[in-house]
N, C-alpha and C positions, 0 to 999 in steps of 0.2 A: 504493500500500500504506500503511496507518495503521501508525502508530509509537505507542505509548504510552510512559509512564516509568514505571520496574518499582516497585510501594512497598517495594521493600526498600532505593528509592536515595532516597525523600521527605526522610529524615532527614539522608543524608548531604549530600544537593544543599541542602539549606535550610542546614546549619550551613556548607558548603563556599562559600557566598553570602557570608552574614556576614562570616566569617572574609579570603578574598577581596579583601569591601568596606574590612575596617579594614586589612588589608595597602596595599592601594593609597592610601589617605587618609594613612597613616603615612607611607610615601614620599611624595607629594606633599606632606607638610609636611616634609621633611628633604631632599629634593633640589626644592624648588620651582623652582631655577636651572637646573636640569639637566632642561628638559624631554624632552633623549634619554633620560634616566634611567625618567623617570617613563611615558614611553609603551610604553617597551620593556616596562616592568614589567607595566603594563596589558594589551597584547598578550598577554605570556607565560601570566597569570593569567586572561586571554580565554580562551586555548586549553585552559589546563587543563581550567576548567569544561565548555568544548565535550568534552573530553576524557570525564569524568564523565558527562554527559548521554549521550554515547553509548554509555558502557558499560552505564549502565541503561536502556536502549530497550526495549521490550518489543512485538516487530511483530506485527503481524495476523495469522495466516496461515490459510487454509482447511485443511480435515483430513478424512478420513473414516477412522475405524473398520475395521481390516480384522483378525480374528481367528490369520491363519494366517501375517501379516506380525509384526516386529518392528524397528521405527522409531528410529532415532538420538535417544536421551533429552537430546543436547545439540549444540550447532554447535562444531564443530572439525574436526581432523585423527585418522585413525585411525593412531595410531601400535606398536599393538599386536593379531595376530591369532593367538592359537599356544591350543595344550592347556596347562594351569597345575592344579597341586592347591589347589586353593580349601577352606581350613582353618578359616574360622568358621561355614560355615552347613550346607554341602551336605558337608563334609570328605571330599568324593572327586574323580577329574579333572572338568574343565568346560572350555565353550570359551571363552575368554576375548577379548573384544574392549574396547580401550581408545582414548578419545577425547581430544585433547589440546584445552583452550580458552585461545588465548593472552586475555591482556587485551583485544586488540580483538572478540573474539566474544562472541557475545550469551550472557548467564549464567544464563538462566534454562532448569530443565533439567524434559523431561519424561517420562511414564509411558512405556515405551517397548510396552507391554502392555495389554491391561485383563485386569482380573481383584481376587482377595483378597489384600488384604497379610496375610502371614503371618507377616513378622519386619521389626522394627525398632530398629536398635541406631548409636549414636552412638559416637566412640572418639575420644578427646580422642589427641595423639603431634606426631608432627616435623613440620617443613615444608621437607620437602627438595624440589627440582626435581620438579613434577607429572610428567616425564617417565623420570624413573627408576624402575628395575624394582621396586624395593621399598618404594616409596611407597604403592602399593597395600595394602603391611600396616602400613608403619610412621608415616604421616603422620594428621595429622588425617582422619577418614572418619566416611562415615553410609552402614549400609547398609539395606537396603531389597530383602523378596522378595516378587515378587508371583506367586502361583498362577494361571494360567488356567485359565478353565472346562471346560477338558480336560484338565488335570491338570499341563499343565507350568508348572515354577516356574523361573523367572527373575530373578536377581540382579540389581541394580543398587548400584551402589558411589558415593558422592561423593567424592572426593578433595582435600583443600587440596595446594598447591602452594606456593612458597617466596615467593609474594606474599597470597598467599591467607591469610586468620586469619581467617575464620570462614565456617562453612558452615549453612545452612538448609535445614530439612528438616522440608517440613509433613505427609509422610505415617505414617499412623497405624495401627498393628494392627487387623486383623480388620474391616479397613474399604473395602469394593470402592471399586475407579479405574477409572476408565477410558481406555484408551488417548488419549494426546495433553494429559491434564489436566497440570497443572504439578505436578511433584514437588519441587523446593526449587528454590534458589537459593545459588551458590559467588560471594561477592564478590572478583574477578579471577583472575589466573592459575590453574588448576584443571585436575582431570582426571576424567572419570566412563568408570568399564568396567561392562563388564557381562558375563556369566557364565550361558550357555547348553546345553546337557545336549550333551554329545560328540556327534557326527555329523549337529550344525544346518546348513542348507545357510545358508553366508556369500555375500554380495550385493554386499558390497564389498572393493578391493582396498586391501593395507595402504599409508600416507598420501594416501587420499583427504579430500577437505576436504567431511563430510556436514551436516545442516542439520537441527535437531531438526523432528520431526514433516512432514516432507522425504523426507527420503534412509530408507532399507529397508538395514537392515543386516542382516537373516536373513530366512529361510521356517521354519517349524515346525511 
């Protein structure tokens, strides 16, 4: 399987080099005597960056297009499956499913739909635990509805999380997607739900660990 590196990480892995480089040259002129000093450092600052590069991986994966499915917009855990009143868009019940992405899962999130974006709104707020219940209103978010060409509209939500400070979100009004293209990107801890009209047949069971453009989280 091909691995790429996501360009939302180009910037950070370049300055995270530099920075890195002069840390380790700075120790190596201040504990030059202390080569356990100096290698441990090296090591540590190794792993980091391994660290980094893995969380901006961006892997291959085959897809096909299926209208009547609705596909996990991101890799984690499904930590939430219940009925919720969903108050900015649709402001009536929904079914609500939520996906937890610790820092080790891949950040990059996608369509889980094809269809028209309908609405697109940003909401700057807290960065409490991705996994608390009200994070979903009160934390930094980006949502995003997409219409299918059968009329159902489907929510998607980005969520920051209490590591997380900024979220990306390239999709744009009145603009067709297509199921599996990439809808943003949450740089670490993070959580995306989504929000499906009352009586979607659900496909998975809650803390399953699904796999964006992978795992079937409805039929519709």
């Amino acid at each position: 399987m091909r691995i790429h590196i996501h360009k939302e990480g180009y910037k950070i892995l370049a300055l995270g080099l530099i920075v890195l480089l002069m840390l380790n040259i700075i120790v190596n002129i201040l504990w030059a005597k202390l080569p356990i000093v100096t290698w441990g450092f090296l090591v540590c600052t190794f792993m980091l960056y391994i660290f980094l590069l893995f969380f901006f991986r961006l892997p291959a994966r085959s897809f096909e297009t299926d209208p009547e499915l609705v596909y996990a917009p991101a890799d984690g855990k499904v930590v939430v499956i219940e009925e919720t009143m969903e108050n900015e868009y649709f402001k009536d019940m929904r079914l609500q499913v939520s996906i937890f992405m610790s820092p080790f899962n891949m950040h990059s999130n996608r369509y889980p739909v094809s269809g028209l974006i309908k609405y697109v709104c940003y909401h700057s707020g807290q960065n409490m635990v991705a996994w608390h219940p009200k994070s979903s209103e009160l934390n930094e978010r980006s949502t995003i509805v997409i219409k299918t060409k059968e009329g159902t509209e489907v929510m998607v939500r980005q969520i920051a999380g209490a590591v997380a400070r900024r979220i990306v979100t390239y999709a744009k009004e009145n603009v067709d997607v297509r199921q599996g293209d990439e809808l943003g990107f949450i740089k670490f801890g993070s959580r995306v739900d989504i929000f499906l009209p009352i009586g979607t047949e659900i496909e998975i069971p809650i803390l399953q660990q699904v796999k964006a453009n992978k795992s079937i989280i409805a039929k519709i």
